[in-house]
VOPAGU-2260 file (C-alpha; in pm, 1 decimal, decimal comma):
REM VOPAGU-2260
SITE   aa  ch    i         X         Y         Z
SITE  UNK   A    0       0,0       0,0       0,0
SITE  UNK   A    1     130,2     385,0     -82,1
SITE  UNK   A    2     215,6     637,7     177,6
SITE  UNK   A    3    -148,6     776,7      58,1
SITE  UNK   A    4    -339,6     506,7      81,3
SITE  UNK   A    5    -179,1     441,9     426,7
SITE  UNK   A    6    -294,1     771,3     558,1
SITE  UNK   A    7    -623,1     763,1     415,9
SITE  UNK   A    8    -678,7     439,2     589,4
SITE  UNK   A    9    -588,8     629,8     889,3
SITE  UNK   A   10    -789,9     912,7     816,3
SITE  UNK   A   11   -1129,9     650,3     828,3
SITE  UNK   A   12    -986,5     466,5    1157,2
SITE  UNK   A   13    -921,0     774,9    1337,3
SITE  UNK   A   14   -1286,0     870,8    1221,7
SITE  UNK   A   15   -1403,5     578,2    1375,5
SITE  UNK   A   16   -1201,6     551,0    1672,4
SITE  UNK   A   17   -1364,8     946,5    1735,1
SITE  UNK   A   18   -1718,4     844,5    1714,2
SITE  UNK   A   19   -1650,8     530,5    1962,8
SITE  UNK   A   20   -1471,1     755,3    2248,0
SITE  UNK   A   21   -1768,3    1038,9    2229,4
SITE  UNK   A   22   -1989,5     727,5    2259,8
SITE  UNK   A   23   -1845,1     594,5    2569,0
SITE  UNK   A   24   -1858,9     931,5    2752,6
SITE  UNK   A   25   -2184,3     961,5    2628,5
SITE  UNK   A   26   -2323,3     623,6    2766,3
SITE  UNK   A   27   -2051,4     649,0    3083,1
SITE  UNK   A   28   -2233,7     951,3    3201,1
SITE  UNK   A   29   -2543,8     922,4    3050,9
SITE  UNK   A   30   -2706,6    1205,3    3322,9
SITE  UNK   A   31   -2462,5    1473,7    3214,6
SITE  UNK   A   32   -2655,6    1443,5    2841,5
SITE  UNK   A   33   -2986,9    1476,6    3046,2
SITE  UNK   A   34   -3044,6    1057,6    2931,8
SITE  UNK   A   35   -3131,3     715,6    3170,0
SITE  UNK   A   36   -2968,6     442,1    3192,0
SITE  UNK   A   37   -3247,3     300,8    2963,4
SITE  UNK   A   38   -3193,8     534,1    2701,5
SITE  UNK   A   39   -2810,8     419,2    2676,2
SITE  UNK   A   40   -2858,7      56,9    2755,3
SITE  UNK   A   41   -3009,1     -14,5    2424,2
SITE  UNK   A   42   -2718,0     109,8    2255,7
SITE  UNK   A   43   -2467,3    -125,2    2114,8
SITE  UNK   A   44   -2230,0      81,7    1901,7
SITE  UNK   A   45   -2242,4     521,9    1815,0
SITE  UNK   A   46   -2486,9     401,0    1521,3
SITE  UNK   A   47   -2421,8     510,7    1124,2
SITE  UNK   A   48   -2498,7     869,5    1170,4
SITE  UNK   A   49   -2244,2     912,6    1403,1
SITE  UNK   A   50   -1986,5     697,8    1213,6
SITE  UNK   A   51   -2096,0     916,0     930,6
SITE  UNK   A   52   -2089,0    1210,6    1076,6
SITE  UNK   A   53   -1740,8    1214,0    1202,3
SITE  UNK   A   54   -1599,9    1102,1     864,0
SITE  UNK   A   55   -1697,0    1524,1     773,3
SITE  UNK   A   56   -1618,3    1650,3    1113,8
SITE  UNK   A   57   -1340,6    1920,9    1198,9
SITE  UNK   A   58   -1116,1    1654,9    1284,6
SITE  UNK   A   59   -1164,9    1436,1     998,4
SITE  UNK   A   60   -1127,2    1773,2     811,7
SITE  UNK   A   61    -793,1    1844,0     938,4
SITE  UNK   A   62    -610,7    1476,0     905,1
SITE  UNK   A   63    -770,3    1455,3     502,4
SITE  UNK   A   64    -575,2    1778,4     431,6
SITE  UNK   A   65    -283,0    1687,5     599,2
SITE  UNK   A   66    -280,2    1354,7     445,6
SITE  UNK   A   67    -355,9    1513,4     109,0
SITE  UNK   A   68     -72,9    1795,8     143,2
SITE  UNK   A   69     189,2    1526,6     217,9
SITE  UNK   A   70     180,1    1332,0     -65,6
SITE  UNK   A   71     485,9    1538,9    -195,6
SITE  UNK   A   72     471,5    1379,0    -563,1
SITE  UNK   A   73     136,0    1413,9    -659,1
SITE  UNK   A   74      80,2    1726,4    -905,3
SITE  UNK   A   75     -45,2    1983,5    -684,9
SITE  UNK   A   76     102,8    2202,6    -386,3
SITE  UNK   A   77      94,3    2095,4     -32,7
SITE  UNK   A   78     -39,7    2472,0      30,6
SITE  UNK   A   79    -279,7    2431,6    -219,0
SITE  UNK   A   80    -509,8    2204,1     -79,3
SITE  UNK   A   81    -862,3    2313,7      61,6
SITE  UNK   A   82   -1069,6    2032,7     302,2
SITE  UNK   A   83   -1413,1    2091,3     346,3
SITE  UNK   A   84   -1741,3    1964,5     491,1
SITE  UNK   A   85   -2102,6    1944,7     552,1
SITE  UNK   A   86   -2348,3    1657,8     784,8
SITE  UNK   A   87   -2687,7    1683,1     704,2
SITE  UNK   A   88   -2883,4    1390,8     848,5
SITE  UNK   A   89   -3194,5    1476,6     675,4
SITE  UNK   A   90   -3152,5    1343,0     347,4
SITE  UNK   A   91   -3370,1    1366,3      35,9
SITE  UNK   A   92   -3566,0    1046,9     -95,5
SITE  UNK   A   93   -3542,3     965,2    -443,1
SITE  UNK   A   94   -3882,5     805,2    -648,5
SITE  UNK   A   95   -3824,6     570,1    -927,4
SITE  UNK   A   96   -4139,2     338,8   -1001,2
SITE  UNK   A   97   -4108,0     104,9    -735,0
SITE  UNK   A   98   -4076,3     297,9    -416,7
SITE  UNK   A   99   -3921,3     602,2    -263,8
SITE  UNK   A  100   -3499,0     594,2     -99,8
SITE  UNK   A  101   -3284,5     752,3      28,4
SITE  UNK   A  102   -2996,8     906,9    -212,0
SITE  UNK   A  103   -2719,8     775,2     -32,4
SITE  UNK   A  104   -2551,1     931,6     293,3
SITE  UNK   A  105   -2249,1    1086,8     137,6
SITE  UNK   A  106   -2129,1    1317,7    -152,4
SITE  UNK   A  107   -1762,8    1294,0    -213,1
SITE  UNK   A  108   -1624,7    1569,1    -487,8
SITE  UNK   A  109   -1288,6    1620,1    -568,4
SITE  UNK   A  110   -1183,2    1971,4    -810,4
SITE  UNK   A  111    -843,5    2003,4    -930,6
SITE  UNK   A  112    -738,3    2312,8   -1083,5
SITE  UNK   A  113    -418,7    2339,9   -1374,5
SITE  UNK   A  114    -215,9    2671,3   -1413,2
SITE  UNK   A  115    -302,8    2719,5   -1734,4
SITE  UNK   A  116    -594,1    2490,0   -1794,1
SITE  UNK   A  117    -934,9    2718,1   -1885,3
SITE  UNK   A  118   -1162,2    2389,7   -1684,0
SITE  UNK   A  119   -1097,2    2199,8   -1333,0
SITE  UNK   A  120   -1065,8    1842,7   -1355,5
SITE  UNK   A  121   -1386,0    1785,6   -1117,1
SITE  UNK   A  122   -1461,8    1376,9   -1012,1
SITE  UNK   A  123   -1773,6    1257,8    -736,1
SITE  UNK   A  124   -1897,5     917,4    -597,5
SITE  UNK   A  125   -2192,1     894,9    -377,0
SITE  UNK   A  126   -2136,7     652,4     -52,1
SITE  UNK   A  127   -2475,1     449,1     102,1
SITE  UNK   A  128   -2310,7     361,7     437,5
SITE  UNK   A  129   -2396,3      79,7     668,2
SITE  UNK   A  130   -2290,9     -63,6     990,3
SITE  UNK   A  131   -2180,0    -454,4     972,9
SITE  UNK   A  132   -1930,2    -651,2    1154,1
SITE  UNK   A  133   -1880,6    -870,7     801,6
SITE  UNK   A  134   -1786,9    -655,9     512,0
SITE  UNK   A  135   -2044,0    -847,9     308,8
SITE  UNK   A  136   -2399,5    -736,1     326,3
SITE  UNK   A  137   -2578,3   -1081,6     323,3
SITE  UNK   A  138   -2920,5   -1097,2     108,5
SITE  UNK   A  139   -3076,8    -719,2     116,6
SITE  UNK   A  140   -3458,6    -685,0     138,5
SITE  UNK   A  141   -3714,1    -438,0     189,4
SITE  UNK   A  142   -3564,7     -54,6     150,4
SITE  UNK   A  143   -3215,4    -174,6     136,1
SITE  UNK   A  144   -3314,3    -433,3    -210,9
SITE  UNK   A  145   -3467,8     -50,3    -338,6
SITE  UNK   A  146   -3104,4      96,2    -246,7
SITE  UNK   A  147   -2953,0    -215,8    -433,1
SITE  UNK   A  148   -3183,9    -158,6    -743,3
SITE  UNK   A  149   -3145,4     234,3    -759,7
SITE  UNK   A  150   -2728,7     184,4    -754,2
SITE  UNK   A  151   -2696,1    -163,8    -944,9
SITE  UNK   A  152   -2936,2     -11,9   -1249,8
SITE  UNK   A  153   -2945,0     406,7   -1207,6
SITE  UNK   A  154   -3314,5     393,1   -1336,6
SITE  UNK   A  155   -3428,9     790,4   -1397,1
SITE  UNK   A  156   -3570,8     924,7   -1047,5
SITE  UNK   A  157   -3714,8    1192,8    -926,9
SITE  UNK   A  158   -3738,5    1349,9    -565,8
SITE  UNK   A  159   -4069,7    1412,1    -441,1
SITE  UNK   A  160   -4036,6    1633,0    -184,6
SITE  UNK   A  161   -3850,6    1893,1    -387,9
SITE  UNK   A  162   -4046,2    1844,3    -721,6
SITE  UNK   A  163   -3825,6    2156,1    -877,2
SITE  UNK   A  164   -3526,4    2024,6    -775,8
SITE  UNK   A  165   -3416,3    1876,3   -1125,4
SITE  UNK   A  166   -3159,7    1933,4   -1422,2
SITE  UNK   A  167   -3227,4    2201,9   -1682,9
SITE  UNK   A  168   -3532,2    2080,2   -1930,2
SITE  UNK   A  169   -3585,6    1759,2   -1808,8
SITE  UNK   A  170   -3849,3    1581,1   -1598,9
SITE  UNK   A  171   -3641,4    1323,3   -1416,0
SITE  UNK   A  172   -3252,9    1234,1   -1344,1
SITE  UNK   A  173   -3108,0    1028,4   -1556,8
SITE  UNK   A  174   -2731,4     884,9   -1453,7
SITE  UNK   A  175   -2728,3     611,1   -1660,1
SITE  UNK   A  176   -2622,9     559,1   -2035,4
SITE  UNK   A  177   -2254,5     647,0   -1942,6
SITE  UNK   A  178   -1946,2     385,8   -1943,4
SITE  UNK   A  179   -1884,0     567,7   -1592,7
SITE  UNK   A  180   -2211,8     466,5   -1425,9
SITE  UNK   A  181   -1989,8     208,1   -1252,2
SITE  UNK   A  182   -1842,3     534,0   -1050,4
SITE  UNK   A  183   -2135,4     662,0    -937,8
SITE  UNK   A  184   -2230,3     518,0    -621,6
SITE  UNK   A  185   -2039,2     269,2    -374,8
SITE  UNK   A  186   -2159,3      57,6     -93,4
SITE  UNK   A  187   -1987,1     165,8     228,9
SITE  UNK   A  188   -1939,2     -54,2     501,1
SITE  UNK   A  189   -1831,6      62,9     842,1
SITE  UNK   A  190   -1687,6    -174,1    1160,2
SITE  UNK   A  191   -1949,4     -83,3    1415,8
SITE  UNK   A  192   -1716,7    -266,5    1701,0
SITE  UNK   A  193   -1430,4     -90,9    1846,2
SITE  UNK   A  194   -1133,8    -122,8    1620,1
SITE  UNK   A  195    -884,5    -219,8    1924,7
SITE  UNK   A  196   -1177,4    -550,4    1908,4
SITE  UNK   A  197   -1027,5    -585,5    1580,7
SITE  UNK   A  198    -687,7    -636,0    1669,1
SITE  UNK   A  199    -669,0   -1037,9    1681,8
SITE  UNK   A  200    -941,3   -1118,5    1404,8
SITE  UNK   A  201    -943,9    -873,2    1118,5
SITE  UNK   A  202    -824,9   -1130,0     886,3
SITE  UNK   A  203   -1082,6   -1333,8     986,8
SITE  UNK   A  204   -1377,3   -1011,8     923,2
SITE  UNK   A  205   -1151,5    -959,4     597,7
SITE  UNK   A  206   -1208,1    -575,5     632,7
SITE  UNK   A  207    -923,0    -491,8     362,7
SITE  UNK   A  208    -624,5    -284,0     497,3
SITE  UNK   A  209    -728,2    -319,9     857,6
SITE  UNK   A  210   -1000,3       4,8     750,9
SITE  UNK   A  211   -1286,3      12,3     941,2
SITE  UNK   A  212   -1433,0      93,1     635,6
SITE  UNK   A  213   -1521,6    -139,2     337,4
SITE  UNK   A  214   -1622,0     -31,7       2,4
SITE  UNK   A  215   -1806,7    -179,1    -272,9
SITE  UNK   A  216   -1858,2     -90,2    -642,7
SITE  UNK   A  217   -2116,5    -191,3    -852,3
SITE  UNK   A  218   -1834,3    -427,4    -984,8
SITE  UNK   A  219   -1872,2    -584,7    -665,0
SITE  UNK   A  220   -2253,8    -626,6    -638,4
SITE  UNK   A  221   -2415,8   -1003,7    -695,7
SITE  UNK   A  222   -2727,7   -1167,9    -607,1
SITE  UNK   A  223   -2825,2   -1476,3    -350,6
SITE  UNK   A  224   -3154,4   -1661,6    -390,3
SITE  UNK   A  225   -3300,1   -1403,9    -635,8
SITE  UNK   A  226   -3190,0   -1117,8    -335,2
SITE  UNK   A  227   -2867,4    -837,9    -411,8
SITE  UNK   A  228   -2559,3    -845,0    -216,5
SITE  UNK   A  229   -2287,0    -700,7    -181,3
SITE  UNK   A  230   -1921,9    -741,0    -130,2
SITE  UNK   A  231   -1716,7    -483,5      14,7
SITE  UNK   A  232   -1432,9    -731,5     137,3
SITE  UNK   A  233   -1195,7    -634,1    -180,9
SITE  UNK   A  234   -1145,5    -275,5    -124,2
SITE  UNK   A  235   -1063,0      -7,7     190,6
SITE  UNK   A  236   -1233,4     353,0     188,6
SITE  UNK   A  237    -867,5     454,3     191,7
SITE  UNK   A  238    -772,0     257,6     -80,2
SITE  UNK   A  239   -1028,3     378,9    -272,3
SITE  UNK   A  240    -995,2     746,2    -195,0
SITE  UNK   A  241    -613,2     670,9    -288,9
SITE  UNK   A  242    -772,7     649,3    -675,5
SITE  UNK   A  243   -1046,7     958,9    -630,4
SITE  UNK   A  244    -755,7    1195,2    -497,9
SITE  UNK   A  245    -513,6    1088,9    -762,2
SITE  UNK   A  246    -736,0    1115,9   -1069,8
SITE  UNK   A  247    -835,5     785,1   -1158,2
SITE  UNK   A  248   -1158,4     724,2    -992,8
SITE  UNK   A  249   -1477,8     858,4    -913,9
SITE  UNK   A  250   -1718,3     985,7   -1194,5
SITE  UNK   A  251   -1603,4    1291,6   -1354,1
SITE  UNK   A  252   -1824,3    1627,7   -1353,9
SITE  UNK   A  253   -1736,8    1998,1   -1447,6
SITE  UNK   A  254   -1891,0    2339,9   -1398,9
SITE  UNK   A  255   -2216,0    2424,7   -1632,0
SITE  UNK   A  256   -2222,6    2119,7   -1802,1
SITE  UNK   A  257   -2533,7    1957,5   -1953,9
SITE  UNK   A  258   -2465,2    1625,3   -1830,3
SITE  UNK   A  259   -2723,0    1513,7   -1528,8
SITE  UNK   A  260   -2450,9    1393,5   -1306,6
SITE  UNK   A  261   -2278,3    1759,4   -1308,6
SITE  UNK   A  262   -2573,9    1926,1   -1228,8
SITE  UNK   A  263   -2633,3    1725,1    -951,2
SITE  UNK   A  264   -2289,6    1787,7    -831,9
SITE  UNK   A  265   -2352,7    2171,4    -831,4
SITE  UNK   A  266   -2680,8    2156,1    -705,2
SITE  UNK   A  267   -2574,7    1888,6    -386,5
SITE  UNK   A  268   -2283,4    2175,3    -319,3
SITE  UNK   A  269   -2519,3    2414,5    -345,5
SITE  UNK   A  270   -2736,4    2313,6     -70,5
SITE  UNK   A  271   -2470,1    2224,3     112,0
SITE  UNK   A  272   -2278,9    2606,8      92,2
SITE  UNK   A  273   -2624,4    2724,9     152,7
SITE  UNK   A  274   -2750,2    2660,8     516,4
SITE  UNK   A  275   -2621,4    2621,8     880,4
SITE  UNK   A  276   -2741,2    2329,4     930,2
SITE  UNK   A  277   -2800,9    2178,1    1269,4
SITE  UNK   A  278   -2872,6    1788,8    1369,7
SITE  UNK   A  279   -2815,3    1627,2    1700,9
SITE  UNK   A  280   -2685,1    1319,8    1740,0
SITE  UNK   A  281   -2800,1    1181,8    2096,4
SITE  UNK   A  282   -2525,9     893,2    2129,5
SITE  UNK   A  283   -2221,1    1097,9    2053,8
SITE  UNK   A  284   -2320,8    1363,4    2291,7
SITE  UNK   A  285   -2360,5    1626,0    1985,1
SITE  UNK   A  286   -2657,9    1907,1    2041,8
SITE  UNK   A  287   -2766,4    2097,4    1810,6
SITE  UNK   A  288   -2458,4    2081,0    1613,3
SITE  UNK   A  289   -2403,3    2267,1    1291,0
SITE  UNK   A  290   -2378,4    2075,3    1019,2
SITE  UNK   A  291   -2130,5    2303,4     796,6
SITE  UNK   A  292   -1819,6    2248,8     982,6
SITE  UNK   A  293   -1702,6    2564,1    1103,8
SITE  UNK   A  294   -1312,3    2522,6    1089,5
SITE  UNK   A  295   -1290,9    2549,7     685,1
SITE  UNK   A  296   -1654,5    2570,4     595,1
SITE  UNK   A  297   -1776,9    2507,0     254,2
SITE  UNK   A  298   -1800,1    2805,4      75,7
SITE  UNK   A  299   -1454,5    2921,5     209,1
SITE  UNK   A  300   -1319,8    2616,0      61,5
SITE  UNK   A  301   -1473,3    2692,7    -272,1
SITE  UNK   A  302   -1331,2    3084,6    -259,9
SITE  UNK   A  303    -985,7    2935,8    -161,6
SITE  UNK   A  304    -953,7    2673,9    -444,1
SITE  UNK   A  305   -1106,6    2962,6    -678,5
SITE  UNK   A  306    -864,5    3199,3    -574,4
SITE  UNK   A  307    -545,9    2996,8    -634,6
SITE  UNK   A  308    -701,0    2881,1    -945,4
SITE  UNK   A  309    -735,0    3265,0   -1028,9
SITE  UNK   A  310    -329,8    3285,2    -963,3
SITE  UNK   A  311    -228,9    3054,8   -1142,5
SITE  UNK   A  312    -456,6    3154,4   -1452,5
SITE  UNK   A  313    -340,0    3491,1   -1465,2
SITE  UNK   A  314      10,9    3376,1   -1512,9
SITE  UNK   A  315    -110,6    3244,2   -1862,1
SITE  UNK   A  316    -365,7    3455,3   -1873,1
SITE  UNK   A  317    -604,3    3202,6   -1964,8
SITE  UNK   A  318    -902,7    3066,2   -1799,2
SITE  UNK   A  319   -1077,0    3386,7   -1725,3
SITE  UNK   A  320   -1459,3    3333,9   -1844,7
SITE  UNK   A  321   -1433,9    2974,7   -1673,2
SITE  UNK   A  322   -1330,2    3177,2   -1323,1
SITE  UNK   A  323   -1593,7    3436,5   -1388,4
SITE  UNK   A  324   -1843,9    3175,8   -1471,1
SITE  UNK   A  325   -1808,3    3013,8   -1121,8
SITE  UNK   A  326   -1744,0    3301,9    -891,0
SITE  UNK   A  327   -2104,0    3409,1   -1065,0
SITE  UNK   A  328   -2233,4    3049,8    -976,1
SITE  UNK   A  329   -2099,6    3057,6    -588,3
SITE  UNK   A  330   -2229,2    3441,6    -564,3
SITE  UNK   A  331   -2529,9    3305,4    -654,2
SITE  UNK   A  332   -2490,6    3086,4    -329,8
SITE  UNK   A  333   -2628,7    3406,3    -114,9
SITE  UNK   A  334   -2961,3    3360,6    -156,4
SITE  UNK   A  335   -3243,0    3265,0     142,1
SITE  UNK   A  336   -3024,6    2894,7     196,3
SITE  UNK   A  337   -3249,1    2682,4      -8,2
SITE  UNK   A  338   -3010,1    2634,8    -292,4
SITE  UNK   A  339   -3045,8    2622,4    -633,7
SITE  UNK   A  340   -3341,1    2453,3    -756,4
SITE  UNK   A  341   -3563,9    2492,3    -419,0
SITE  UNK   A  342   -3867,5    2634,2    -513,5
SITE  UNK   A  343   -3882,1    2982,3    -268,5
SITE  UNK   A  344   -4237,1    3076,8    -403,1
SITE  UNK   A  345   -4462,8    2955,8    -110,8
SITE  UNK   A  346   -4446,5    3103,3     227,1
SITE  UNK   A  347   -4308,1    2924,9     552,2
SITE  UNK   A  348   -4613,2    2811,3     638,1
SITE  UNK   A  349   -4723,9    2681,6     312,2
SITE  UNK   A  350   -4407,7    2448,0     202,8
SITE  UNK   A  351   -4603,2    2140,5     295,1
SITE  UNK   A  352   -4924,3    2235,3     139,7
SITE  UNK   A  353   -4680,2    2307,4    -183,9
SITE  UNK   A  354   -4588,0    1940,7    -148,9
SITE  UNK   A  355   -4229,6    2069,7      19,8
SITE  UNK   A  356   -4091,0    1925,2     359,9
SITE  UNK   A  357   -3857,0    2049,7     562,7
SITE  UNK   A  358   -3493,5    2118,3     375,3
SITE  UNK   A  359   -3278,5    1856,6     285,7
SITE  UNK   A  360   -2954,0    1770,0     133,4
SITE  UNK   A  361   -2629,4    1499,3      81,6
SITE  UNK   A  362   -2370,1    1481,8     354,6
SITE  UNK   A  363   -2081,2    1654,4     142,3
SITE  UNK   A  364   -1701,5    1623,2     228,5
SITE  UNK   A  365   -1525,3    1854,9     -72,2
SITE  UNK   A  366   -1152,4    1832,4    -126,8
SITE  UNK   A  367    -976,1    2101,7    -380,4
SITE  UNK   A  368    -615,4    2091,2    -539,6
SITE  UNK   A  369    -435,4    2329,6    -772,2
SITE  UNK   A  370    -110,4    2298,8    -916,3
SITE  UNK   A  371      87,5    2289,8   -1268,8
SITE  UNK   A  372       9,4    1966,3   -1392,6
SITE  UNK   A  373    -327,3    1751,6   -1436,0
SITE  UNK   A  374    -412,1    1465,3   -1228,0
SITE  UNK   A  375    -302,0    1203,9   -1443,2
SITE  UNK   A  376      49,0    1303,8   -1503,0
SITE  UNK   A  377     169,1    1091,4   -1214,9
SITE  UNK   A  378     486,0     920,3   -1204,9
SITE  UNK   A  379     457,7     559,1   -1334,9
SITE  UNK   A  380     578,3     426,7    -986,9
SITE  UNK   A  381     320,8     602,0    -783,4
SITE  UNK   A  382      60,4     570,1   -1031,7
SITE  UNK   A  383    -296,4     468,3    -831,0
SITE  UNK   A  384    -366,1      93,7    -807,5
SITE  UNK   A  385    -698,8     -12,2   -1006,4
């Protein structure tokens, strides 16, 4: 395994390893968070919120960027890297024919601006997450066999709560009828046991790399008595995010184009940049926390890539309508925090009756590069494992 990989790997144990020790405080002095010792009793791990939820905190934040700064050969700066994210809990449900689901839990987007390059190179992969001590998911029924279907066959959808949140003169999503549909959305699996638990039997769990985290592509997706599965025993999250920061994985997107897959990229960010939002999370101990981390938060992270982009595009004095284009598209951000594509026509107190619930959005964790040479001009010996 790279250096990279290595510290990615890290980067999802330490995650991990966070949401277990604000768990035990939690449930050690359960009065403290105004809770019973019934309410923590029935409470076997921090739950996959709170595993979530700390993969995009502050902390998470901080060891990405250093872990993304220190990989000294890669084509970008160590300076020049901006770290951002967002938890929102409350995610939107997707319709497509037979049943309303949940999205995913997790928006991953990776930008990469070139000094003299007029467009970022701009990648994405949604992550469903789920808690499981095997790294195989076992037959999936119910909701989870809708999950399966919406990510094995990206059939067009809709979301019914926002009914104008879609791309530019269509009716529906459509992700499919792309060679890079494989990219789109992964299978997460997260150790829900303490990882020092791990110590004597990971081989035996087969969690690849010792991550907490297993991941698994649509590659990796097969079926059991007429029921999906999926295996997520072949691949780490770090290993994985080894490929998305590098270049070579992830499904590509780029500012204002047509394709349904970017516009769901700007329109995710969008409502992400857009709110404070605030979720507890009773297990972890976290009240009323906001959801747009406030160490680096999104939008900053956005201005700070632009800006060095900017620099570096004036030096060849090239690139200038693509800058102007986006600093006109995150202006645009400072609106009344619905994001693009919320309708704001009905009052407050009329959203429901307008077939509107409460506002929504993906989890988001955003990471942002700039340097002199694309991301696949990697040397051959640390070129990202496939």
């Amino acid at each position: 395994m790279s250096a990279l990989a290595d510290q990615l790997v890290n980067w999802a144990n330490s995650a991990q390893d966070l949401a277990w020790s604000r768990f035990k405080v939690v449930t050690k002095h359960a009065a403290k968070f105004n809770l019973t010792a019934a309410d923590v009793d029935r409470w076997t791990n921090p739950g996959e919120p709170a595993f979530v939820a700390h993969l995009v905190s502050d902390e998470a934040n901080l060891f990405l960027r250093q872990a993304v700064a220190g990989h000294t050969v890669a084509p970008w700066q160590p300076e020049s890297v901006a770290v951002s994210s967002v938890f929102i809990h409350q995610k939107p449900k997707v319709e497509f024919g037979k049943g309303q689901i949940e999205i995913g839990d997790l928006l991953l987007v990776r930008q990469h601006f070139v000094k003299g390059n007029p467009l970022p190179q701009g990648s994405a992969f949604l992550l469903q997450a789920k808690t499981s001590s095997s790294p195989k998911t076992g037959r999936l029924k119910g909701n989870e066999a809708l999950q399966f279907e919406l990510y094995r066959d990206w059939p067009t959808f809709t979301f019914p709560s926002y009914p104008a949140w879609l791309p530019t003169g269509a009716s529906s999503w459509d992700f499919s009828g792309s060679s890079l549909t494989d990219r789109t959305g992964l299978y997460g699996i997260v150790y829900p046991k303490e990882l020092r638990h791990m110590t004597s039997s990971r081989r035996k769990l087969r969690f690849a790399d010792d991550c907490a985290w297993g991941v698994g592509t649509r590659q990796d997706f097969g079926a059991s008595a007429g029921f999906g599965t999926v295996n997520a025993s072949k691949h780490s999250l770090g290993a994985f995010m080894e490929g998305f920061i590098s270049g070579s994985l992830g499904r590509p997107w780029a500012f204002h184009q047509g394709d349904h897959w970017s516009q769901f990229v700007m329109q995710v960010m969008a409502r992400a940049a857009n709110e404070r939002w605030m979720y507890p999370i009773q297990r972890v101990g976290i009240r009323s926390r906001p959801r747009l981390q406030p160490g680096m938060p999104l939008r900053s992270s956005l201005t700070l890539a632009f800006q060095g982009a900017a620099r570096l595009y004036q030096q060849t004095g090239g690139g200038i309508e693509t800058l102007v284009a986006i600093d006109e598209w995150l202006q645009g951000l400072d609106g009344d925090g619905r994001g693009e594509g919320y309708d704001s026509g009905a009052p407050p107190d009329d959203r429901k009756a307008a077939g509107h619930t409460d506002r929504g959005g993906l989890s988001l964790v955003y990471v942002g590069t700039f340097g002199d040479r694309p991301l696949d001009d990697l040397p051959l010996d640390d070129a990202p494992r496939r």
